[in-house]
N, C-alpha and C positions, 0 to 999 in steps of 0.2 A: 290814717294816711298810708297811701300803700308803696309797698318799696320802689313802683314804677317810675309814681311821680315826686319821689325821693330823687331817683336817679335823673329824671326831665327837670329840676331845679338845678342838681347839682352839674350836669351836663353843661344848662347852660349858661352856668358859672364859671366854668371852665372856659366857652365859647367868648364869654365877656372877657376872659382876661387875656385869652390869645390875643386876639383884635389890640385889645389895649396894650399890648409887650410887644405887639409889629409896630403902631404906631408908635410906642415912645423907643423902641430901639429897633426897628427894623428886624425883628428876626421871624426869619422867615420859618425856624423852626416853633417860633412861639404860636406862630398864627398857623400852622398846620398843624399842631395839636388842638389849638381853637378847632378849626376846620371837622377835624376828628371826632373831638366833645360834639359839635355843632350837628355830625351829623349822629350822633347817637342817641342825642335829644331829639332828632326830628323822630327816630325808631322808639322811642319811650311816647313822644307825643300820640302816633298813629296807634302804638296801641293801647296809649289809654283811651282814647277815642272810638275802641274797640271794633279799629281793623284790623287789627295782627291776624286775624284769619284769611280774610278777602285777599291780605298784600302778603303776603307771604312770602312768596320771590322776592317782592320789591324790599320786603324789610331785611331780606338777605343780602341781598346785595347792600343796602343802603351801610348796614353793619358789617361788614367786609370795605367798601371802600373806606371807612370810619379806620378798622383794624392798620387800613393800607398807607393813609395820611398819616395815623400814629407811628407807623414802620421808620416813614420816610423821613418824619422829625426827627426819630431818633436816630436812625442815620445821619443826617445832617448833621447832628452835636458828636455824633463818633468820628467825623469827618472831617471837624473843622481846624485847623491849624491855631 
């Protein structure tokens, strides 16, 4: 097993449990770390798929906007009264 799709399980395990911690409590910080995971498992899928070559931009970006959801959760929990 290789550490990618180590990581594209565990991604989106995390992605499951966002989702389910907005829906049972609305937090919007839960489901933006989902969001986060979600999209760093799509960046594990494509390259186990082996695009990571062809998309290379795209998986930069994809894992940056990933980094930026993560930011904003945790801003949000530093934020909250």
């Amino acid at each position: 097993m290789s550490i990618t799709l180590v990581n594209l399980i565990l991604a989106a395990v995390v992605l499951v449990l966002g989702i389910w911690a907005y829906a049972r409590k609305q937090s919007k910080a839960g489901l933006l770390v989902g969001v986060a995971f979600g999209l760093f498992a799509v960046a594990h899928l494509l390259t186990l798929l082996g695009m990571a070559t062809t998309l290379n931009t795209l998986l930069i970006l994809i894992r940056v906007l990933g980094y930026v959801a993560a930011m904003a959760a945790v801003y949000r929990l530093g934020t909250q009264r």
